[in-house]
Backbone as a printed PyTorch tensor [residue, N CA C, xyz], in Angstrom:
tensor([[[  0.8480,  -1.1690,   0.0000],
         [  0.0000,   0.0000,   0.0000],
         [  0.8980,   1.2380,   0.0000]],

        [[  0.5190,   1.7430,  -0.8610],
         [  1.5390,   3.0530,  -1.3830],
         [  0.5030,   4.4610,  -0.3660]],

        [[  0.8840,   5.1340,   0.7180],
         [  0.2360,   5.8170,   1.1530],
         [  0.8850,   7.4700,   1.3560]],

        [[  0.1920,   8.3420,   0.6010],
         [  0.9450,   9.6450,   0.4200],
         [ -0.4980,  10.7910,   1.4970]],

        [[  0.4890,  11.8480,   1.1770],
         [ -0.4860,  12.9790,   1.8370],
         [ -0.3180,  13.7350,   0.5380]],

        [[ -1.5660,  14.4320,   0.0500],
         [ -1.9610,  15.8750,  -0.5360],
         [ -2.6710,  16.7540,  -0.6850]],

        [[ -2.7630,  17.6290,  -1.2980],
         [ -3.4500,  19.0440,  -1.4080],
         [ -3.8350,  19.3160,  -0.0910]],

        [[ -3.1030,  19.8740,   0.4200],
         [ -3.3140,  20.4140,   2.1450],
         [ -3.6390,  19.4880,   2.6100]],

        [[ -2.4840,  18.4130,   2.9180],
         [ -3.5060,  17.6710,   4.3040],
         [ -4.1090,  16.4490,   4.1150]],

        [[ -4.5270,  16.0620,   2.5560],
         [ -5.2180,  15.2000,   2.6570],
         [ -4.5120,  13.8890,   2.9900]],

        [[ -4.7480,  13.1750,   3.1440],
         [ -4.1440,  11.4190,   2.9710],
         [ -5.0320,  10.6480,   2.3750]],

        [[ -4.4370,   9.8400,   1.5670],
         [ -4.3400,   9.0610,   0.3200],
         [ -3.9760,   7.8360,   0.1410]],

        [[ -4.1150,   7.2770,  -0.6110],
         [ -3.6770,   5.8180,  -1.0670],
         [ -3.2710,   5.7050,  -1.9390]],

        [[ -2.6640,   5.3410,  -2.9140],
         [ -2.1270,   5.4510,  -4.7820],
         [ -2.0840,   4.0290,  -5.1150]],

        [[ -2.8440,   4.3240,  -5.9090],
         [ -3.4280,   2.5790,  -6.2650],
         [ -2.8360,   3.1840,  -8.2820]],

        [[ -2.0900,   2.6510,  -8.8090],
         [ -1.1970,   3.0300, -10.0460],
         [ -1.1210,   4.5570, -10.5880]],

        [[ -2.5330,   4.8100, -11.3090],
         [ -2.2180,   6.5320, -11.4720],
         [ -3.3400,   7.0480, -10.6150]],

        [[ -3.8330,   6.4890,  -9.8450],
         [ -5.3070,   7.0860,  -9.3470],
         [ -4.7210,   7.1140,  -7.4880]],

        [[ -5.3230,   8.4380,  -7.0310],
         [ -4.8900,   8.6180,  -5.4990],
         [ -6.4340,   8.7390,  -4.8980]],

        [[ -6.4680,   7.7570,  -4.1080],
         [ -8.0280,   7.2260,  -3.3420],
         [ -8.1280,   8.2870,  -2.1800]],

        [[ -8.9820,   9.0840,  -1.5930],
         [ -8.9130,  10.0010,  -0.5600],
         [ -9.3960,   9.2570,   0.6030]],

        [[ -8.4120,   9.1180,   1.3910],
         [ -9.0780,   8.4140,   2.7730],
         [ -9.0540,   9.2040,   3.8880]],

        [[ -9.2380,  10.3520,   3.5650],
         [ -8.8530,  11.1780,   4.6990],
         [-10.0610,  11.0520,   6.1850]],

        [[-11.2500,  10.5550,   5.3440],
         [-12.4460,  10.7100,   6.1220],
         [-12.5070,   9.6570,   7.2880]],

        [[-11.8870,   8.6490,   6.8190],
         [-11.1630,   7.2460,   7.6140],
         [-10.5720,   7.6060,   9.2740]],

        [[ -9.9530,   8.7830,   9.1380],
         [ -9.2920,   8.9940,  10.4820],
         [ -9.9570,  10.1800,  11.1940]],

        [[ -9.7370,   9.8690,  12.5050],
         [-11.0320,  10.4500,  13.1010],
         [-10.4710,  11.8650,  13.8540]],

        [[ -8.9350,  12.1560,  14.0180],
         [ -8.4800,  13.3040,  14.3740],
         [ -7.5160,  13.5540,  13.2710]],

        [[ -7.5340,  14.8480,  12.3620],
         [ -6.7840,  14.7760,  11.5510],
         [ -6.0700,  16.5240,  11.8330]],

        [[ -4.9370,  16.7130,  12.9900],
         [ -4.6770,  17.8870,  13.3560],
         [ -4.2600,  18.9470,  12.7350]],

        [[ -5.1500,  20.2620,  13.0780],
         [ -4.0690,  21.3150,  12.3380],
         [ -2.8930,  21.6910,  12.9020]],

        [[ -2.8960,  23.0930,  12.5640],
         [ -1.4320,  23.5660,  13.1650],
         [ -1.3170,  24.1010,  14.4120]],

        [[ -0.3160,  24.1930,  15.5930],
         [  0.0860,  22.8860,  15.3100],
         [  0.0150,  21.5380,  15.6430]],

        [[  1.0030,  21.2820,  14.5250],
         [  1.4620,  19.2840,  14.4640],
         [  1.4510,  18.9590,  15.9340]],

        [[  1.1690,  18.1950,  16.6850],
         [  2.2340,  17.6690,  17.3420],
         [  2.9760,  16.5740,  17.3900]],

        [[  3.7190,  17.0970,  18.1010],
         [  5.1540,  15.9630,  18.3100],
         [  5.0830,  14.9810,  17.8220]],

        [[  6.1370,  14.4560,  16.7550],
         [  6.0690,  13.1330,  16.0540],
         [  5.0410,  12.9360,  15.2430]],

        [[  4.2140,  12.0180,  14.4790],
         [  3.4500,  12.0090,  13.1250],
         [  2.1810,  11.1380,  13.5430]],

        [[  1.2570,  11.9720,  13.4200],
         [ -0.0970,  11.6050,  14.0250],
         [ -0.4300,  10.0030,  12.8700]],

        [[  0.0350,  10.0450,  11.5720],
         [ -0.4790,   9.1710,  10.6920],
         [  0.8340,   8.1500,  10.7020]],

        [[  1.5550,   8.1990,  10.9520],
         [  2.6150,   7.0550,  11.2600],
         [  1.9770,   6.3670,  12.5750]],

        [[  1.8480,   6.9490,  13.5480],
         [  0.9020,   6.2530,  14.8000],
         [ -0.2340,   5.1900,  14.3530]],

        [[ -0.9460,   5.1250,  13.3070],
         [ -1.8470,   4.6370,  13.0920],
         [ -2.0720,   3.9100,  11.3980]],

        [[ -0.3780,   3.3500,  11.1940],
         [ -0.1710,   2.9170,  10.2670],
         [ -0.7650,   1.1100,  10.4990]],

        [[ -0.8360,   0.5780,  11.0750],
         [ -1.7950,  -0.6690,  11.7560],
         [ -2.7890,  -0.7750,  11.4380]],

        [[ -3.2610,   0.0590,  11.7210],
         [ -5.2120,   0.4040,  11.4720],
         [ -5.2680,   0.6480,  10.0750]],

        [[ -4.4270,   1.0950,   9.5960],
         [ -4.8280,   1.9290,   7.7580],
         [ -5.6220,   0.8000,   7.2040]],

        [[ -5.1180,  -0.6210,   6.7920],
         [ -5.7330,  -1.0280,   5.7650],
         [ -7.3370,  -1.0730,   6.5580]],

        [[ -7.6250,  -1.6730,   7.4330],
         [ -9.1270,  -1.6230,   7.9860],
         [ -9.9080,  -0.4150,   7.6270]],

        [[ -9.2170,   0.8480,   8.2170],
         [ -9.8420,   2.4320,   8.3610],
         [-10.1150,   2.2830,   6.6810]],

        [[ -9.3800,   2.2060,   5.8620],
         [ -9.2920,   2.3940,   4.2790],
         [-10.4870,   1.3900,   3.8350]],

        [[-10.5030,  -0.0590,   4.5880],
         [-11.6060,  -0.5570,   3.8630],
         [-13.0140,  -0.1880,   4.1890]],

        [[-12.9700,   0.8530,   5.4720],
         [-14.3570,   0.9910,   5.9250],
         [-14.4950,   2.4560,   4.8340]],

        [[-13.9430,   3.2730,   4.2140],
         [-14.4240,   4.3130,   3.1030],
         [-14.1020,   4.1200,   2.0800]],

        [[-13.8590,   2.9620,   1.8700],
         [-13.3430,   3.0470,   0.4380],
         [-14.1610,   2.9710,  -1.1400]],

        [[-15.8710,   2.4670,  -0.6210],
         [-16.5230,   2.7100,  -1.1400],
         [-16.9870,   4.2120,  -1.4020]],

        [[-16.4250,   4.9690,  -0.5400],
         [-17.6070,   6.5390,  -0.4580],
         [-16.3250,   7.3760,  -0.4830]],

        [[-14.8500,   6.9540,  -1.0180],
         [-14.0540,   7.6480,  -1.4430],
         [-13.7590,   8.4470,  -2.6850]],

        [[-13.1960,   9.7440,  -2.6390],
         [-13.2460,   9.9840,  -3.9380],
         [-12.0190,   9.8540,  -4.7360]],

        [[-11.5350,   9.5730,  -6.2780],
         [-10.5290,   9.0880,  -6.6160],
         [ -9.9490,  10.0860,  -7.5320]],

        [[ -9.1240,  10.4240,  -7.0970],
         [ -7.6960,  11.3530,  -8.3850],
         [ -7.0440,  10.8510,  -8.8080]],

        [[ -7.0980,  11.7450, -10.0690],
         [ -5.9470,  11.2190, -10.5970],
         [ -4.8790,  11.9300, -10.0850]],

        [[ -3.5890,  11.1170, -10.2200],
         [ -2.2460,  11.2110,  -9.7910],
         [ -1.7860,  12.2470, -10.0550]],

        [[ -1.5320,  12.7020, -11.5020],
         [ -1.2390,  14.0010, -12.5260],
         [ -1.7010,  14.9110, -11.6180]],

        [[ -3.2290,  14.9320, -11.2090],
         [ -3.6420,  15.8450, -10.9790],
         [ -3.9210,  16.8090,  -9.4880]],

        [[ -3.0500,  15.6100,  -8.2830],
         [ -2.9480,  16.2600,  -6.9220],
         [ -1.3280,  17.0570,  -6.6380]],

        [[ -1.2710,  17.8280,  -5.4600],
         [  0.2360,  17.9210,  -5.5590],
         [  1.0860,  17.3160,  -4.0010]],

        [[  1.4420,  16.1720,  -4.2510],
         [  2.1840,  15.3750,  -3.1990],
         [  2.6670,  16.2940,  -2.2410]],

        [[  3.0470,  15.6570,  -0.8580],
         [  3.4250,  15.9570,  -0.0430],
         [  3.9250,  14.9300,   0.6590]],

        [[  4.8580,  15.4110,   1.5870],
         [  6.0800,  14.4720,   2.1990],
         [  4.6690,  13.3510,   2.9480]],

        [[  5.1160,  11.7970,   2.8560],
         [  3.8670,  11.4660,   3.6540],
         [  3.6970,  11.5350,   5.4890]],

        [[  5.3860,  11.5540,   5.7180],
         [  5.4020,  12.2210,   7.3300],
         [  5.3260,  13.7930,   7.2930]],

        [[  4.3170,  14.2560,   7.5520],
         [  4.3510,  15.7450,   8.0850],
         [  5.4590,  16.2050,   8.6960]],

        [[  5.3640,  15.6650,  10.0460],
         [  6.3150,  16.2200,  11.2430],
         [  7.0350,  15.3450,  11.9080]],

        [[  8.2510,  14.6700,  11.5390],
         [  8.7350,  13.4890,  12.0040],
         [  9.2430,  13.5630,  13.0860]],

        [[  9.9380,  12.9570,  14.0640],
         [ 10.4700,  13.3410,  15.2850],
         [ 11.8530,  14.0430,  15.3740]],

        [[ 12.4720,  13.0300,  14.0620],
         [ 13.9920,  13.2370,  13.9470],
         [ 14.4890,  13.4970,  12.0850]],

        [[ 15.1650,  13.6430,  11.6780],
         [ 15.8070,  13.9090,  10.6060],
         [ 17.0580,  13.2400,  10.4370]],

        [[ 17.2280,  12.2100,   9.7320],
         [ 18.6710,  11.9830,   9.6120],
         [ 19.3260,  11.9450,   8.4130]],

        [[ 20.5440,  12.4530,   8.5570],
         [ 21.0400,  13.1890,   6.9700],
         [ 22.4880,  12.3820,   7.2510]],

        [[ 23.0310,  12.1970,   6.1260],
         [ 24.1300,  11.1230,   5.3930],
         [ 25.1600,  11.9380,   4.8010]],

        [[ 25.9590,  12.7920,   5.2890],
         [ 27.1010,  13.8430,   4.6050],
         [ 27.7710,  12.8540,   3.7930]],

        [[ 27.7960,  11.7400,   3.4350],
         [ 28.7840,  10.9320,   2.7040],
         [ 27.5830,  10.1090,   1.8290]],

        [[ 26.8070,  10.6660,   1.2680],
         [ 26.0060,  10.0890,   0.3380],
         [ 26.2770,   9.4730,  -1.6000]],

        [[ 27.1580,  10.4400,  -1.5890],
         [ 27.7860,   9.8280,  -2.8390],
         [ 29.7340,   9.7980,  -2.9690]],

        [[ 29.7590,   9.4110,  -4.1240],
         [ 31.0010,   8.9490,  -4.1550],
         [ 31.8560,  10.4870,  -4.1560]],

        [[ 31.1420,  11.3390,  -4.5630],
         [ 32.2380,  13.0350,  -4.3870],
         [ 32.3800,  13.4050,  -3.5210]],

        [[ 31.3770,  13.0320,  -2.3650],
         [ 31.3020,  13.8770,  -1.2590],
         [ 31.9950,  12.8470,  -0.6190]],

        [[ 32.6730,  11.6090,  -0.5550],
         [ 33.5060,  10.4590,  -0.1480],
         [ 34.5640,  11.1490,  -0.5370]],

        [[ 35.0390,  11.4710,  -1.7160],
         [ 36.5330,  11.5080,  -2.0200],
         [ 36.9400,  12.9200,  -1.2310]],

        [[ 35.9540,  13.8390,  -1.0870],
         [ 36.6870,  14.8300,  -0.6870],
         [ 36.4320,  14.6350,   0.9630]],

        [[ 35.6210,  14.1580,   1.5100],
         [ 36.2750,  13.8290,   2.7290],
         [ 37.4470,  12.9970,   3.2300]],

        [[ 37.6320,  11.9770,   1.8050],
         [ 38.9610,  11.2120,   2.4820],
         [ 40.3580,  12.0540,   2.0300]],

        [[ 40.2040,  13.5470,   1.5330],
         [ 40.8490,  14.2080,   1.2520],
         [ 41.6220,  15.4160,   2.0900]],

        [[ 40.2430,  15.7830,   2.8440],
         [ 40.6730,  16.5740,   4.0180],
         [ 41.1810,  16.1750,   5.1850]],

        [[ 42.2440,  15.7850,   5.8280],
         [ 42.8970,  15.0640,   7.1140],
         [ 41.8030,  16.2000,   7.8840]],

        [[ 41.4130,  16.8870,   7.4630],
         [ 41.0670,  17.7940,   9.0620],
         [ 39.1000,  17.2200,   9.7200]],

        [[ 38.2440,  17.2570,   7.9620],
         [ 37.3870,  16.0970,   8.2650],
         [ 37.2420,  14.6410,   8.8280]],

        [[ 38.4050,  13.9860,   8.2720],
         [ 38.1390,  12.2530,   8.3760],
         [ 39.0150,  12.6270,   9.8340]],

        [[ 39.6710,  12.8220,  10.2780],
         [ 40.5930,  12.4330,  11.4400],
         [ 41.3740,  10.9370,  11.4710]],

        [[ 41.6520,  10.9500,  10.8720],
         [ 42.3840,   9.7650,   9.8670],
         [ 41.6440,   8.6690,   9.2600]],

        [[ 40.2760,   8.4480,   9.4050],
         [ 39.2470,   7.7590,   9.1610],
         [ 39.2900,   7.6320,   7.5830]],

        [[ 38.9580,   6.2250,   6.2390],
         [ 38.8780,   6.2200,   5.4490],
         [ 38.0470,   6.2630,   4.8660]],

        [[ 37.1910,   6.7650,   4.5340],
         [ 35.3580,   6.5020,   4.1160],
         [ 35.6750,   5.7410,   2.7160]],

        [[ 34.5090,   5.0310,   2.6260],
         [ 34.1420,   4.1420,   1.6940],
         [ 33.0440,   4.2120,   1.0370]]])
């Protein structure tokens, strides 16, 4: 189950080019603000059930035609990879003052 958020807020399902609106499925859907950590990650368990109880009285987009959004809103943490490709490797194993004698790979 491919599950996105769009056009402000909504949450979705993407079933090939068509995005199913299930937003009606969940019964607190918060504004701003978020809180802490991701109200729809909490209740990733329940989705397929919640989804089969509207999925008749859902309405369906097309894909083309919504505009995506990250599907975690507000995550708790962020984690980022300074050594993600092979350039940003060579020039850290370049600087003795980055690696601290460390070889990245």
């Amino acid at each position: 189950m491919k599950i996105c958020r769009f056009n402000h807020n909504r949450i979705g399902v993407v079933e090939g080019d068509t995005v199913i609106d299930i937003t009606s499925a969940f019964d607190l859907n918060p504004a701003w603000p978020l809180p802490p950590g991701d109200w729809l990650a909490r209740q990733l368990l329940d989705l397929p059930k919640m989804r089969a109880a509207v999925s008749k009285s859902s309405s369906r987009l097309a894909l083309h035609e919504v505009s995506l959004a990250s599907p975690i809103a507000n995550p708790g943490k962020i984690i980022g990879a300074p050594i993600n490709y092979r350039a940003h490797i060579d020039e850290a194993n370049a600087d003795s003052e980055i690696n601290n004698g460390t070889t990245y790979t």
